[in-house]
C-alpha positions, 0 to 999 in steps of 0.5 A: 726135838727130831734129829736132823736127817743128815745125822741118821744112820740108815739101815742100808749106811749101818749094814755098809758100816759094820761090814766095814768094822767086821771086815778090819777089826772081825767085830760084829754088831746086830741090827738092834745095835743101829741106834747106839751105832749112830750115837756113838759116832755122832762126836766122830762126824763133828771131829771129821766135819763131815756133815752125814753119815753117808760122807763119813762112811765114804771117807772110810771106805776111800781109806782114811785108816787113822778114822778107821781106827777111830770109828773102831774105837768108838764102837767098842766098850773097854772096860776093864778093872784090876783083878777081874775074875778072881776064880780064873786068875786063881787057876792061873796061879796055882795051876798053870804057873806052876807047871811053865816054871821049867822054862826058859823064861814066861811070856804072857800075852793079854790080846785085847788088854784095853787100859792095861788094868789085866797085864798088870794083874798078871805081872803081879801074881807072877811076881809075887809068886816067887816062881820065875826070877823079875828077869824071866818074866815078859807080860805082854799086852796088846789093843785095837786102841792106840788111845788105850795102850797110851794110857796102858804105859802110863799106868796110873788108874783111878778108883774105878780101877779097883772096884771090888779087889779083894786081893791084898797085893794091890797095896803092894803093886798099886802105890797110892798117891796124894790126888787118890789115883794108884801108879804102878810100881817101878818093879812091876811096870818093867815087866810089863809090855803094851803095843798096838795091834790089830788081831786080825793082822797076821803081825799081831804078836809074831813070837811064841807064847806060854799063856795068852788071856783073851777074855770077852774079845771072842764074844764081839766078834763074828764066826769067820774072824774068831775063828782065825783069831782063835787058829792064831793063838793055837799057832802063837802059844808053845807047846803046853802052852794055854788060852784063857778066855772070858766066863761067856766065851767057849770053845766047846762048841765048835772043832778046835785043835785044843784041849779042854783042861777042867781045873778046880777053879776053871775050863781053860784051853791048851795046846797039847804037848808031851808032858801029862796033865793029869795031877792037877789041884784037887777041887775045893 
């Protein structure tokens, strides 16, 4: 059975499209991505009841922000899990914790936290390391998606949530209810923060920062936002302070203010500072 016409994304409608979705949200999708464009947003048109995509592509250039926000969100994969990357977060433990432990206190920004899964893996280790008193320690987690930052402060997950952890301070962090789902504990979830933000928006996150996760959110954005993205990190993290991306995302490629620290289990990024970097953790 054809489609009706009226539901067909044109090339001329979807290279208008993503024009729109790069210019507020820097992300950036090839011409092979038309058809899942188009799939995605058909639940979009029956929401809105507009009856083609070229009336509902007028309604966001006319500026319906809240639909804006929708067809952003459509378009976009938010999946996460708990502990993901174990090698990285290794890194961060045993390497970089240590050396912020001196401060007045640890704030850790996940920018891109989708459904909370990443910050609750963050505030876990820090907790558990022993490192930083509960009082001190600010895990803070930010998204393009109002629905996933919801269900980032509720912080129950399911199975899915889990797939793979090894790590043994999910028992502990995660509890276990009756229906098999996991709630965050009250100890951990009163360390950790979510808000809705944009990274494009220069009120992204306004205050500075000691660490900042952004892993596989580079990789969906086109060269001009990411790099303004990626001058808002140097910008916001405090002297000394690091970035750490995603296993496909680098910045080694193009000129950046950062220095490229290799640590025995990661390439991280750091904005340079007076302290030396050169004991590190010997490789294992």
């Amino acid at each position: 059975m054809h489609r009706p016409a009226a539901l067909t994304l044109t090339q001329d409608e979807f290279e208008r499209l993503r024009n729109l979705l790069h210019q507020y949200a820097g992300l950036w999708f090839g011409i092979d991505a038309r058809p899942a464009i188009e799939r995605r947003l058909q639940k979009r048109l029956t929401a809105t009841g507009e009856t083609s995509f070229a009336a509902y592509l007028r309604r966001l250039i006319e500026g319906d922000a809240t639909e804006l926000e929708e067809a952003v969100e459509s378009c976009t994969v938010n999946e996460t899990y708990v502990f993901r990357q174990e090698y990285q977060l290794r890194a961060f433990r045993y390497d970089i914790l240590p050396r912020l432990v001196r401060r007045e206190r640890l704030l850790v920004w996940s920018a891109g936290c989708a459904t909370g899964e990443e910050v609750y893996t963050i505030g876990s280790i820090v907790l558990e390391s022993g490192l930083v008193p509960h009082e001190r320690v600010h895990v803070f987690g930010t998204d393009i998606s109002r629905r996933c930052i919801a269900f980032a402060r509720r912080g129950v997950y399911s199975a899915t949530s889990f797939r793979g952890v090894t790590s043994p301070l999910y028992n502990k962090y995660f509890v276990k209810q009756n229906d098999g789902s996991r709630s965050v504990s009250a100890d951990l979830k009163a360390v950790c923060k979510f808000r809705h933000a944009n990274l494009l928006s220069e009120t992204a996150f306004p205050g500075a920062v000691d660490v900042i996760f952004c892993r596989n959110v580079l990789i969906h954005m086109g060269e001009q936002p990411r790099k303004k993205v990626v001058a808002g990190f140097f910008n916001r993290l405090t002297p000394g302070g690091y970035l750490l991306l995603g296993h496909s995302e680098s910045l080694l490629a193009d000129p950046s203010p950062f220095e490229v620290v290799q640590l025995a289990d990661d390439i991280v990024y750091r904005r340079p500072a007076i302290d030396d970097l050169s004991s590190r953790r010997p490789a294992r």
